[in-house]
C-alpha positions in Angstrom: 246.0 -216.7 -1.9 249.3 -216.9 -0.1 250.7 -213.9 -2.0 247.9 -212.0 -0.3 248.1 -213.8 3.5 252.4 -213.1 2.9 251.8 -209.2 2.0 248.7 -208.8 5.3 251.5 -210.5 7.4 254.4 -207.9 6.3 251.9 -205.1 6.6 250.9 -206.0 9.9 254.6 -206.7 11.0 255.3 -203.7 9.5 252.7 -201.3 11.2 253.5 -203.2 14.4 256.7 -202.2 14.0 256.1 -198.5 13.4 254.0 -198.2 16.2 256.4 -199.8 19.0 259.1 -197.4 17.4 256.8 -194.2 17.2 255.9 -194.2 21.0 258.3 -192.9 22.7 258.6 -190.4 19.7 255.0 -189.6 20.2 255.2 -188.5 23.9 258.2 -186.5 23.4 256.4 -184.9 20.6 253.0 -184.5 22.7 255.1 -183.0 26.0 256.5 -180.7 23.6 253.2 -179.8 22.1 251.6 -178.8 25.9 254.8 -176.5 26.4 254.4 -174.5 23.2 250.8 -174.2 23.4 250.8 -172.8 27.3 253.9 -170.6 26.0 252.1 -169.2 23.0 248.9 -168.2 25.2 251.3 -166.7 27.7 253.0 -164.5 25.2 249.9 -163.5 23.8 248.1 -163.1 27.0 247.9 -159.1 26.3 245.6 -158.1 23.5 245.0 -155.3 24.3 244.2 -152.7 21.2 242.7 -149.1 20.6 241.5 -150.4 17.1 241.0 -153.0 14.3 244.3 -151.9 13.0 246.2 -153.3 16.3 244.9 -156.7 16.2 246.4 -159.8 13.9 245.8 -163.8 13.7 248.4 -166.3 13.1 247.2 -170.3 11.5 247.1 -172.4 14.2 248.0 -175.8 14.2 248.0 -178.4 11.4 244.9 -180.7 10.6 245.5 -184.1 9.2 244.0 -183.4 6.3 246.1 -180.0 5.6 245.3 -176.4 6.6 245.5 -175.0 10.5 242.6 -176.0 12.7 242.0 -172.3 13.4 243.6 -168.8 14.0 245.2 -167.2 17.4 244.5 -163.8 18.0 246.9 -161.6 19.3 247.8 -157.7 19.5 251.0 -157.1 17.9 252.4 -154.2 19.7 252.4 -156.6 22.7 254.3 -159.3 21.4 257.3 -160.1 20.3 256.5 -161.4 16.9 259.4 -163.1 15.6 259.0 -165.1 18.6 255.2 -165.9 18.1 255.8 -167.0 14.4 258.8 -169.3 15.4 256.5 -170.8 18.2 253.7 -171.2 15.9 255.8 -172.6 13.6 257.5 -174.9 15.5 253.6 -176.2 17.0 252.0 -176.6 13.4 254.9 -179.0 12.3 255.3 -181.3 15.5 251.6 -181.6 14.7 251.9 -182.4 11.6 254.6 -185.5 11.7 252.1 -186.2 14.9 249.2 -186.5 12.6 251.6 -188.8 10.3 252.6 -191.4 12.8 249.5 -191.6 14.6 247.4 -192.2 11.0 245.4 -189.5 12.2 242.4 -188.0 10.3 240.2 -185.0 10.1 237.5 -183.1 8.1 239.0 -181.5 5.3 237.0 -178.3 6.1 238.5 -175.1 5.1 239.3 -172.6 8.3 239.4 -169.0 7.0 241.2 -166.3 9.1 238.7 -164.5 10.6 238.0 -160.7 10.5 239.4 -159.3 14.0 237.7 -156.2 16.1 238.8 -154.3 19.3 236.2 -154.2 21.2 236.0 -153.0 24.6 239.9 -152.1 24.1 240.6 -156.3 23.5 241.7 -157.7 19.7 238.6 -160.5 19.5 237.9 -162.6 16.2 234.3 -161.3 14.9 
């Protein structure tokens, strides 16, 4: 029985611990998050297309339990895609150690890309 009250004390020293430490790590993180996301939708404000063929999605974000929590649409003759990827990029994984040290959790279900459509001249997700 003490082996068991010693190892709930250490855990809850422990998590303590991670949590006081994490906090300030946490905010940075989350500021950083808000100024990629309003970048992203500014760079991809312009989806503007004359068919199917000029519309793409990119995984966005990073559930908990693995896998984006959905897909940006974007026209790829309007952006600068290198730029979109390293962005995205950049989002999913401060997401990801965010999920990590916040012990956060999700459904585990499966987001497919969608199929994308111009319609009325604007890349949509069907």
């Amino acid at each position: 029985m003490k082996s068991i009250f010693w190892c709930v004390a250490v855990l809850f020293i422990a998590m303590g611990c991670v949590d006081d430490d994490n906090s300030e790590g946490i905010a940075v993180r989350e500021k950083r998050l808000a100024e990629i996301s309003a970048e992203v939708e500014a760079v991809i404000a312009n989806k503007s297309c004359n068919g199917a063929d000029d519309c793409a999605s990119i995984a966005w974000g990073s559930k908990p339990c693995g896998g984006p929590w959905g897909y940006l649409v974007y026209a790829p003759s309007n952006v600068e895609v290198s730029r979109l990827e390293s962005l995205v990029a950049e989002y999913n994984s401060l997401e990801s150690e965010l999920n990590q040290l916040r012990g956060s959790a999700s459904d585990c279900a499966l987001v497919e890309q969608p199929e994308l459509e111009c319609t009325d001249n604007v890349c949509v997700a069907m």
